[in-house]
C-alpha positions as CSV (number, residue, x, y, z in Angstrom):
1,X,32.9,-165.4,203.9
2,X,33.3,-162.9,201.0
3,X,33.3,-164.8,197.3
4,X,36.7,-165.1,196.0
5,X,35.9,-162.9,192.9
6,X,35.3,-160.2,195.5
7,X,38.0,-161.2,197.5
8,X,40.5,-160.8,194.9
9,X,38.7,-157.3,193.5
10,X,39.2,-156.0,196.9
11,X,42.8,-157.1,196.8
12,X,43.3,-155.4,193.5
13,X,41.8,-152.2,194.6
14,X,44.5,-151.9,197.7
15,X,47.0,-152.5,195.9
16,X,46.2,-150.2,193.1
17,X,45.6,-147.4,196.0
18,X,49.0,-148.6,197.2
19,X,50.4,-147.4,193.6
20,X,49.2,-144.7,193.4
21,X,50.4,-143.8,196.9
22,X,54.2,-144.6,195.6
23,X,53.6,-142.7,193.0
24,X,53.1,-139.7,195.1
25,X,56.4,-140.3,197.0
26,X,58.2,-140.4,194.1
27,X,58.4,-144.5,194.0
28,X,58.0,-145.6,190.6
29,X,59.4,-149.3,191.1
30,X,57.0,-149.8,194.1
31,X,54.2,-148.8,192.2
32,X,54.6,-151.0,189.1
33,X,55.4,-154.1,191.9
34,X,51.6,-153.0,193.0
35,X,50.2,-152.9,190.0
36,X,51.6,-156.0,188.7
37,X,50.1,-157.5,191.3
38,X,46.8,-156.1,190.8
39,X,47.0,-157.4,187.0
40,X,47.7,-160.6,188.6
41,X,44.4,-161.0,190.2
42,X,43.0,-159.3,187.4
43,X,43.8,-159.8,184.2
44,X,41.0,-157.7,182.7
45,X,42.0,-154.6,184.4
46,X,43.0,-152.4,181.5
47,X,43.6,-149.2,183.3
48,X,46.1,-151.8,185.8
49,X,48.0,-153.3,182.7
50,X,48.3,-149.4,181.2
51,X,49.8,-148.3,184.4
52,X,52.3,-151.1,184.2
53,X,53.2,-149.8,180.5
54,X,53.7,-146.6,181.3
55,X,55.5,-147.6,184.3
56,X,58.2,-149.8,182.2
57,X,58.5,-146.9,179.9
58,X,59.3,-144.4,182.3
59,X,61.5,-147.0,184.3
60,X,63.7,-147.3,181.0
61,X,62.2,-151.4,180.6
62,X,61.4,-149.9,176.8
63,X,61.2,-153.6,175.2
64,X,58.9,-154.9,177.9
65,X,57.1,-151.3,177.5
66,X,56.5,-151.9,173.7
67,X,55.0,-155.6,174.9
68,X,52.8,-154.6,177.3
69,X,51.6,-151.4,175.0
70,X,51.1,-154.0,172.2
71,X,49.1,-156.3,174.1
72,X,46.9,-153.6,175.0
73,X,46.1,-152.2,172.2
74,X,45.2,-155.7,170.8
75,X,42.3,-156.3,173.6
76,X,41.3,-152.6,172.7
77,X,41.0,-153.1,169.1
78,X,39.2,-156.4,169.8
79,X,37.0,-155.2,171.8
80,X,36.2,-152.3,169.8
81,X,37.8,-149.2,171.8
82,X,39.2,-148.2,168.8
83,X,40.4,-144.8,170.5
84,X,41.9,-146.4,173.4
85,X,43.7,-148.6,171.0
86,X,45.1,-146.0,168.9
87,X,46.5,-144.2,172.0
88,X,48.8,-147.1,172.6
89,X,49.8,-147.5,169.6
90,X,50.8,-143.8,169.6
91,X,52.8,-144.4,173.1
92,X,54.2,-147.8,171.3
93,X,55.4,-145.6,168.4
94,X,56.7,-143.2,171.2
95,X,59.1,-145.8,172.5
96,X,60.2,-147.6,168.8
97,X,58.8,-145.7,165.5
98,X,59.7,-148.6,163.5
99,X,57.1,-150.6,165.1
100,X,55.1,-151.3,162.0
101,X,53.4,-153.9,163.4
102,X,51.2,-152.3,165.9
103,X,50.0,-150.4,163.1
104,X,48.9,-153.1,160.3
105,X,47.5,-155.3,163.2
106,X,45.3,-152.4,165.1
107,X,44.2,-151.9,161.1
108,X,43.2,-155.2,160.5
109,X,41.4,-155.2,164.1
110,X,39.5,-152.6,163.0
111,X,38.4,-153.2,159.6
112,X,37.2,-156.6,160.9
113,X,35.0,-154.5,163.8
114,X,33.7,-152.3,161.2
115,X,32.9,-155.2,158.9
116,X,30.9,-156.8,161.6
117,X,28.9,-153.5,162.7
118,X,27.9,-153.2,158.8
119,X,26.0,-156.8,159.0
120,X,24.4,-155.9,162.1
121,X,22.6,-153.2,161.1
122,X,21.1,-153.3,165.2
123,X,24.5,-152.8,166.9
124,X,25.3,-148.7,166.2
125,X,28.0,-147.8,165.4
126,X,30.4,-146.1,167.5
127,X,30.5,-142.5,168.0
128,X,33.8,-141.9,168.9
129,X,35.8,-141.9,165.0
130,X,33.5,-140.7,162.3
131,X,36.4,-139.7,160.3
132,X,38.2,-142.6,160.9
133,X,35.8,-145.4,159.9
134,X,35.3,-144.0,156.8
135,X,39.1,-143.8,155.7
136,X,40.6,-146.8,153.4
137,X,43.3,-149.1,155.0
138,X,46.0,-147.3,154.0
139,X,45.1,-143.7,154.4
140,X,43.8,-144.8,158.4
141,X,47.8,-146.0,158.7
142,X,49.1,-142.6,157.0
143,X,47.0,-141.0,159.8
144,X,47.7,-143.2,162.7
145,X,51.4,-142.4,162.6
146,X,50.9,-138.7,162.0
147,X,47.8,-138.1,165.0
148,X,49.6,-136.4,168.0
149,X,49.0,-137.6,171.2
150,X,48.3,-134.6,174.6
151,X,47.9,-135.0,177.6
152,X,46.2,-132.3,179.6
153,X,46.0,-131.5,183.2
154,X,42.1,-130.8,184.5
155,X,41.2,-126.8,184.8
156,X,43.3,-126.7,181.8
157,X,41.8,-124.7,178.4
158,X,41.9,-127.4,175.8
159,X,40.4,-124.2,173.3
160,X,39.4,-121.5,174.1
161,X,36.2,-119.3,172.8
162,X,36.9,-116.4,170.2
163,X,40.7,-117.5,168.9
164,X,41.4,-119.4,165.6
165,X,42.4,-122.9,166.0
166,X,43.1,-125.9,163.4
167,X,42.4,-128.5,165.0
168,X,40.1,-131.0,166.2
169,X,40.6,-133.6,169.8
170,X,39.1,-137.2,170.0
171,X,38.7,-137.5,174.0
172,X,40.8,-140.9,174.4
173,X,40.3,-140.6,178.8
174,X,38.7,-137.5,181.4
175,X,35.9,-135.5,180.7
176,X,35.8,-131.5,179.8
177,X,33.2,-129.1,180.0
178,X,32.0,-126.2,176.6
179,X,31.7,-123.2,178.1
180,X,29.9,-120.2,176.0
181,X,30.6,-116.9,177.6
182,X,27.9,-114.3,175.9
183,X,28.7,-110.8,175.4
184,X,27.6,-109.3,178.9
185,X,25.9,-112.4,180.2
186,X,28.0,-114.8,182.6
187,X,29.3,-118.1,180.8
188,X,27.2,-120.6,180.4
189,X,27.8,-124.5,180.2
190,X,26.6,-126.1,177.3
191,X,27.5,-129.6,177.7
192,X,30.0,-132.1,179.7
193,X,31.9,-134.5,177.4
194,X,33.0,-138.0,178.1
195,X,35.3,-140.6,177.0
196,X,35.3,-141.2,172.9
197,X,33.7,-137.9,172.4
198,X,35.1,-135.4,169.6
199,X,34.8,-131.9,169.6
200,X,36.6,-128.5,167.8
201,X,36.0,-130.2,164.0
202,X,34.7,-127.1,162.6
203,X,38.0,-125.6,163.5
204,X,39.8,-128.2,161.8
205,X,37.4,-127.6,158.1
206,X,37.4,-123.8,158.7
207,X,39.0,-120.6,159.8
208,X,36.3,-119.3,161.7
209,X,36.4,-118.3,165.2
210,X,36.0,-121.0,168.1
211,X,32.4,-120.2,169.5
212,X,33.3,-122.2,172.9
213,X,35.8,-122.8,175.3
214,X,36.6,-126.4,176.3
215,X,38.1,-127.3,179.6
216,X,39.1,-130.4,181.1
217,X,37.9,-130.9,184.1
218,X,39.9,-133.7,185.0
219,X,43.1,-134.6,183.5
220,X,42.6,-136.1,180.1
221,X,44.1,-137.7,177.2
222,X,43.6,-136.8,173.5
223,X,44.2,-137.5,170.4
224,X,44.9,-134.6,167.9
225,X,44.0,-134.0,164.8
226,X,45.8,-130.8,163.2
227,X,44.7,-129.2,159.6
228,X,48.5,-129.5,158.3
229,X,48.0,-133.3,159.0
230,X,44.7,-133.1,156.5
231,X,46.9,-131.4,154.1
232,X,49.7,-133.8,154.6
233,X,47.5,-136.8,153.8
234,X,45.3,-135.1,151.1
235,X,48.8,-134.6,148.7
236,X,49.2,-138.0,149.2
237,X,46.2,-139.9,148.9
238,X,44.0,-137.8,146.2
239,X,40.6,-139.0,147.6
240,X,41.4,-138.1,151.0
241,X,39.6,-134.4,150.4
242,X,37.0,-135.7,149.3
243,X,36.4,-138.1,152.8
244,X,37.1,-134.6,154.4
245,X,34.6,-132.8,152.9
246,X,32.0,-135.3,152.9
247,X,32.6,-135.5,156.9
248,X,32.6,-131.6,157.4
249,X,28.9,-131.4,155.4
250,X,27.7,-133.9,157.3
251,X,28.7,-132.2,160.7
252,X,27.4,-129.1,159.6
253,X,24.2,-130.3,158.4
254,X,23.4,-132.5,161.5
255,X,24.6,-129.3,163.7
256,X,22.0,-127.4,161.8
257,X,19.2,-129.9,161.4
258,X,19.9,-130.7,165.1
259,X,19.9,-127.0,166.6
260,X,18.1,-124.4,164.1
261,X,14.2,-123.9,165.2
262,X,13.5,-124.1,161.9
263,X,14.4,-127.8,161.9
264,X,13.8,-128.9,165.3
265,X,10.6,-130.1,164.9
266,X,11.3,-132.5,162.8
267,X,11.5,-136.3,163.5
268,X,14.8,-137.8,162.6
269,X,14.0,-139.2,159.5
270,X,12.4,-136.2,158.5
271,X,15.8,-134.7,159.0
272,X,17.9,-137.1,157.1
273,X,15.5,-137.2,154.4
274,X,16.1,-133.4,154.0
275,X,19.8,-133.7,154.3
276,X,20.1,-135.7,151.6
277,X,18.1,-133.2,149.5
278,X,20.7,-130.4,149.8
279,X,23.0,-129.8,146.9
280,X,27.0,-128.4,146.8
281,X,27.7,-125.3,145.0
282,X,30.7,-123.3,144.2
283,X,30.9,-119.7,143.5
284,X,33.4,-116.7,142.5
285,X,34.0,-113.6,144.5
286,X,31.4,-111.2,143.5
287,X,28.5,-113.6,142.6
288,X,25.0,-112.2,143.7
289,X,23.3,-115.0,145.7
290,X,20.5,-112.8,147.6
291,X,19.3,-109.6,146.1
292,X,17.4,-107.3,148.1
293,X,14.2,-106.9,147.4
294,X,13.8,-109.9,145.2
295,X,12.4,-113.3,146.7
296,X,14.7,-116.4,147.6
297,X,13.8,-119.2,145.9
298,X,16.5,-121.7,147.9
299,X,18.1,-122.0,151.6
300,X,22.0,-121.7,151.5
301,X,24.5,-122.9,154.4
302,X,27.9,-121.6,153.9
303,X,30.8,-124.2,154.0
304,X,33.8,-122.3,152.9
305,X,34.3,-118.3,152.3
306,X,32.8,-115.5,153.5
307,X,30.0,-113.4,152.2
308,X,29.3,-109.6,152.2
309,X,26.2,-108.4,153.5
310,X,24.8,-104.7,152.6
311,X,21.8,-102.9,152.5
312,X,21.2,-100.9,149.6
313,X,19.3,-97.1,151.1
314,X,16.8,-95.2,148.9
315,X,19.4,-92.2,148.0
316,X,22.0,-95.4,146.1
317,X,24.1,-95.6,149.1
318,X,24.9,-98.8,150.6
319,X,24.9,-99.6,154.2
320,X,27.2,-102.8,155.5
321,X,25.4,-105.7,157.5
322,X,28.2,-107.9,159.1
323,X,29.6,-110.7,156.6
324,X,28.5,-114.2,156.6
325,X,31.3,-116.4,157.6
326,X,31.4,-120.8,157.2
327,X,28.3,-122.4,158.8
328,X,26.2,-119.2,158.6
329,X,22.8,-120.0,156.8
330,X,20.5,-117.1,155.0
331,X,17.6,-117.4,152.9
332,X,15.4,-119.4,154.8
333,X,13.2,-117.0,156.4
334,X,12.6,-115.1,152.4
335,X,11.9,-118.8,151.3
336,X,9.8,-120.0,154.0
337,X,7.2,-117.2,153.9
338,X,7.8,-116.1,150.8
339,X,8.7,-112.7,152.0
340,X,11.3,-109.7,150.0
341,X,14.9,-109.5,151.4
342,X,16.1,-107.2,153.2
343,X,19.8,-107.0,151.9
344,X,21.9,-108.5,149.0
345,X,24.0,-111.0,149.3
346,X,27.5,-111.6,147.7
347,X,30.5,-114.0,148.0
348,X,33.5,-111.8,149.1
349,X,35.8,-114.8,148.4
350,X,35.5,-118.1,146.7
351,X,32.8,-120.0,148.4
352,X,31.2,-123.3,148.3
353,X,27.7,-123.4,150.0
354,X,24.9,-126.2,150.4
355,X,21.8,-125.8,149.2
356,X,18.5,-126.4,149.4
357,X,15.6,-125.9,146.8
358,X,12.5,-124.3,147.2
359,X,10.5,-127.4,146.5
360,X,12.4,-129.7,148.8
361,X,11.4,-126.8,151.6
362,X,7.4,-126.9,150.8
363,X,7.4,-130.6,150.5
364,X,9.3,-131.6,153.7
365,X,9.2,-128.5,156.0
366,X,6.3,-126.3,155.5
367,X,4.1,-129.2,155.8
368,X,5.5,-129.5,159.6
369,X,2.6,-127.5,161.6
370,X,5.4,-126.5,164.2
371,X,7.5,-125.1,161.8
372,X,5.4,-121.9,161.2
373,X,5.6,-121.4,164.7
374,X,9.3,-121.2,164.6
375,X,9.2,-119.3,161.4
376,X,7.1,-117.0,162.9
377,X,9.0,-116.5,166.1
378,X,12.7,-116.2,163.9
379,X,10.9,-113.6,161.6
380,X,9.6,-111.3,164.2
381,X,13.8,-111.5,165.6
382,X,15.2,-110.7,162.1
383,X,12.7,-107.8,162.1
384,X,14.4,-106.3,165.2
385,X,17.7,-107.2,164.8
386,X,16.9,-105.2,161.1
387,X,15.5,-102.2,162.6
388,X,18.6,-102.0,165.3
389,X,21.0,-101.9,162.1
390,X,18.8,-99.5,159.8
391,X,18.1,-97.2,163.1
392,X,19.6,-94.4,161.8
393,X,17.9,-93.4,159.0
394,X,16.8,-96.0,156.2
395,X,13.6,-97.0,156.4
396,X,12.8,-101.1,157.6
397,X,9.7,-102.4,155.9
398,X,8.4,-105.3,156.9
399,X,8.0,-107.1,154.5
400,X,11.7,-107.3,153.8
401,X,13.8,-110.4,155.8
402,X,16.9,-111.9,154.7
């Protein structure tokens, strides 16, 4: 005889494939009967008790909705599924925007959560709302009632490679796949992305291009976060920009530290250790930050702006390279290995750039013995991709490497 635990699990499954079966046929009372009874014999089945929300909602129950909405995002919050939570509390605010409740209690749930994760240093802390964690009380509540909610059905572009965007998705339910189509290559799957995941952020902080599609493969929920929101919040709460920032450097950096070669040896405390080292800098249009033929004595990443590139020929003329846009990095190879550059660098706009100095570099990555491997490697590219762009006439010398 089967245990009653499994018994009633099996039960619950049946009548959840029941359900979903009325659902199908157009049945939404029979459905929420069958799910009701699958909460029944278990009340830990979130994804049941959800079903049942959404089920009152759509069934015009809207008070009973709000209650069973509330309660759920209550047992999220507690048990940390802070994403989860904050979806119910945007379906809550969905039914009855005056609901202020929802939102100072999912707050205090998760103030409470992060206190505890700072005095256990062992427990990590959860992945899924960098941004979030690190906003006060009341900026977190300015945000939860303006975050829009999507839903998105799977084989559906969530964004899509080479257009502008502003705005960055937290991956409340589903999974989606990045997709990088090269120029002249087939596309090419760089990663599959699960629940609590967050993804487009550099869109959000910058204008650049996307650099990858993202499709959900299955139908998902999400959680967006729009750059007019940012703006919203940033007149109202003055430090808000600065939480902003902070978050965008510390994307970039770990995308950097995480995927250049010239990094990737590192350990990851070597890494953090060096990230810590680099140092914010604003400039003016027109301000000289490489010149050709001179030395670099520091490694810049560009955060904001765009920088002109151009290669000055014998006979005075100047031949364009293609401008460095946010998150592009230059310097490093001149600095590592103490080589000439191959082309001045200016800021076309207003730019603010991290850098790094040239004795953080010696101290804490030439000292790396796989790092003159990469440098090596990197150099001989820049060398081509030089000669390619000076084919025409202009002589390439070699010792000359942005």
């Amino acid at each position: 005889m089967a245990h009653p635990t499994d018994e009633a699990q099996q039960s619950s499954r049946q009548y959840k494939e029941s359900a979903a079966a009325h659902i199908l046929q157009g049945k939404p009372e029979e459905a929420l009967a069958d799910y009701r009874k699958a909460v029944e014999l278990n009340p830990h089945d979130s994804a049941a008790r959800l079903k049942v929300a959404e089920l009152l909602a759509q069934l015009g129950h809207q008070q009973e909705a709000v209650r069973e909405f509330h309660s759920l995002a209550i047992r999220y919050a507690a048990e940390g599924n802070t994403l989860h939570a904050i979806a119910a509390c945007k379906l809550i605010l969905a039914i009855d925007p005056q609901h202020a409740e929802t939102q100072e209690n999912l707050a205090s749930l998760i103030a409470i959560r992060s206190a505890e994760e700072r005095q256990s240093p062992s427990e990590p802390e959860p992945p899924s709302t960098p941004l979030f964690s690190k906003l006060p009380r009341d900026v977190f509540l300015a945000l939860l009632e303006l975050l829009e909610m999507r839903r998105v059905n799977g084989g559906e572009h969530i964004i899509t490679e080479g257009e502008r965007s502003h705005s960055m998705f937290i991956l409340v339910q589903g999974t989606v796949r990045v997709v990088h189509a090269p120029e002249n290559a087939p596309p090419r799957t760089l990663a599959e992305l699960t629940e609590g995941s967050f993804f487009g952020e550099m869109g959000l902080m910058s204008d650049a291009p996307r650099t990858a599609s993202v499709i959900a493969l299955r139908d998902c929920t999400l959680l967006e976060v729009t750059r007019d929101m940012l703006a919203r919040l940033g007149a109202r709460f003055p430090t808000f920009e600065l939480v902003v920032q902070q978050f965008y450097k510390d994307r970039l950096l770990d995308n950097l530290l995480e995927s250049n070669p010239v990094f990737q040896p590192l350990s990851e405390e070597q890494k953090r250790a060096i990230a810590q080292r680099f140092q914010t800098r604003t400039v003016e249009p027109g301000t000289v930050l490489l010149q050709q033929g001179q030395r670099s004595h520091a490694l810049h990443l560009l955060l904001r702006g765009r920088c002109s590139v151009v290669h000055q020929d014998p006979d005075g003329g100047e031949r364009p390279y293609p401008d460095m846009t946010e998150g592009a990095l230059f310097g490093e190879i001149s600095l590592l290995l103490d080589l000439r550059i191959t082309a001045t660098v200016r800021a076309a706009t207003s730019c603010l750039l991290l850098v790094l100095d040239q004795e953080t570099v010696k101290e804490r990555v030439l000292t790396h013995p796989e790092v003159r491997r990469a440098l090596t490697h990197l150099s001989r590219e820049r060398l081509d991709r030089t000669a390619a762009l000076l084919a025409e006439g202009a002589e390439v010398r070699g010792s000359f490497l942005i």
